[in-house]
C-alpha angles and dihedrals in degrees: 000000000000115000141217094250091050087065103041108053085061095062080050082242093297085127098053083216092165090047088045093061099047080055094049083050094063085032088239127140126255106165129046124191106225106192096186095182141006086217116126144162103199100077091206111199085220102041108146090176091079096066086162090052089226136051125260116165104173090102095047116127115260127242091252083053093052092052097047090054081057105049078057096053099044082054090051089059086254108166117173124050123204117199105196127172160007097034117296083190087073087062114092095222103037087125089043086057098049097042084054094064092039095064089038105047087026115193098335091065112086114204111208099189127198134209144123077235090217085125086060100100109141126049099232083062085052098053097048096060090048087059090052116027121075101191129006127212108216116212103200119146096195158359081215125080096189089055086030075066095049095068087030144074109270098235143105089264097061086048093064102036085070092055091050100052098050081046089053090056098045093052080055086056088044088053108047115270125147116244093207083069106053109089116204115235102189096159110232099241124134107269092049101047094070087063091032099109089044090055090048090049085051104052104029099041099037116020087036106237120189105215135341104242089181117152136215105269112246124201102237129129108348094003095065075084095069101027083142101076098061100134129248108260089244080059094051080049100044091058098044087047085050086046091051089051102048092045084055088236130114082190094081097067082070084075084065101192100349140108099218108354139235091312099066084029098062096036097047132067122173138227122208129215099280092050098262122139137210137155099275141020088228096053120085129281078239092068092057106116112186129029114234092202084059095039150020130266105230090054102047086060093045087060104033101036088118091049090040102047127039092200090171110033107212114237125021094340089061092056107027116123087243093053092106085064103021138032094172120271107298100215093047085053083046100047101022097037094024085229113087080186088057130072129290098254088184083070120109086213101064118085089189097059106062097081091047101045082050092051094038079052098047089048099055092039090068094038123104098190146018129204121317123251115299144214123270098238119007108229096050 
């Protein structure tokens, strides 16, 4: 049986697996996704993150919000924060934000900080992000331009976003950070899989990458538009088996189609830009169910913790020999099985999934269309 500590070392520990269970244990939280802005300058064809389609930044939390959300959390016992995107980079106070929690959670906090990096251009900015920020996730589609075009806008513009974005983690090199602790985040969707081994050589062999933390692409928001290009599940296996390889760790299979795996999934709920919280940063704005400009933290996960957390998939997820580190990946049970309770029919691993991936495949590929733009927070 693959352990904890097998998984973990290869994260180099950026993930607290081993403290995440004893919280799990106690059903308590130790992460928060802290999606600051929608704003981005990638333009990514698949990007599930602009639910809306288009930014609008006039609801987004303030910087006085943000700290008091945080205040909450420190309180909870929360530990790790997770900034996901958009680009926290495009907010003015992004450094304000994360020195905030520095001084308040003080050594015991962990920042795993998200970006494409292309809005790094100078090196104080750098630097500064060196000071503050623990891990970075690095969103970067390919090694390749040509491929880099494919998920992207063909303009001048998305030329040069690429170079920009390599530029922007070199200037991160230049500056001092530690490779080990930079995580790739190439999404697992059709055009990038052909140069996927090339991006891996790349980034692992010669940037010096620690891990790849790169999840299955889901048609939501902008991606609807490409829903087409959702990827076969031998294609999902054939990258998490490159990933296994390249992290020198068979281990790592046992994640299935995940990222990280149960343990950062059932300790960790998200809050998007407007304040609004749901289960995971990948799920619809739709699926938020409490207002934290309405409500406390604290108190929101006291009442929803059985809407927020799927502790016991049901199906093959629930039973499977890997469930104590992995219970599929929720929003792919959610979008692929239209049950987030349900099992991840995109896994290898589920006998049971292949029938239902197929169907949920052969279903996109005639649609011309997927749901409208939606509110920010549901209730609202």
């Amino acid at each position: 049986m693959v352990e904890i500590k097998d998984i973990s070392k290869c994260y180099r520990d950026a993930y607290q697996f081993e403290k995440r269970a004893e919280y799990a244990k106690q059903n308590k939280l130790y992460g928060l996704e802290v999606e600051i802005t929608r704003r981005c300058f990638s333009g990514c064809s698949y990007c599930y993150a602009s639910f809306v389609k288009k930014w609008d930044t006039s609801n987004e939390l303030t910087t006085k919000e943000w700290k008091r959300i945080f205040d909450q959390a420190i309180d909870m016992g929360i530990r790790c924060f997770s900034w996901p995107g958009g680009d926290a980079l495009l907010r003015s106070d992004w450094d304000i934000l994360l020195e905030y929690l520095k001084e308040k959670g003080g050594d015991e906090v962990r920042h795993f900080f998200a970006s494409p990096f292309s809005a790094l251009t100078d090196y104080r900015k750098a630097k500064r992000l060196v000071e503050l920020a623990d891990d970075l996730l690095v969103h970067f589609d390919s090694i390749n331009k040509s491929t880099f075009l494919e998920t992207h806008p063909v303009n001048r513009c998305s030329s040069a976003e690429w170079e920009r974005s390599l530029r922007g983690i070199h200037l991160l090199l230049d500056a001092g950070y530690d490779p080990r602790h930079m995580h790739l985040a190439v999404p697992i969707i059709k055009p990038l899989i052909k140069d996927m081994e090339a991006t891996f050589d790349y980034f692992f062999d010669y940037i010096g990458v620690g891990s790849y933390a790169g999840g299955v692409f889901k048609p939501a928001g902008r991606g609807w538009d490409v829903a087409r290009l959702v990827p076969s599940r031998a294609e999902i296996r054939y990258v998490y088996e490159l990933r296994a390889k390249k992290m020198n760790n068979p281990a790592m299979l046992a994640l299935g189609p995940t990222a990280t795996g149960k343990l950062y999934c059932e300790t960790t709920i998200a809050v998007n830009p407007e304040g609004c919280v749901k289960g995971c940063d990948t799920l619809p704005d739709s699926e938020t169910i409490a207002d934290l400009r309405q409500e406390n933290l604290k108190d929101v996960w006291e009442k929803n913790k059985d809407s927020l957390k799927c502790p016991v998939p049901e199906g093959h997820c629930g039973v499977c020999e890997n469930r104590h580190i992995c219970y599929g990946c929720r929003a792919n049970a959610y979008y692929f099985g239209r049950n987030w309770k349900g099992s991840d029919p995109s896994c290898w691993n589920n006998p049971d999934g292949s029938e239902v991936y197929n169907e949920y495949l052969t279903g996109i590929g005639a649609a011309s269309e997927g749901p409208g733009p939606e509110s920010a927070c549901r209730h609202q």
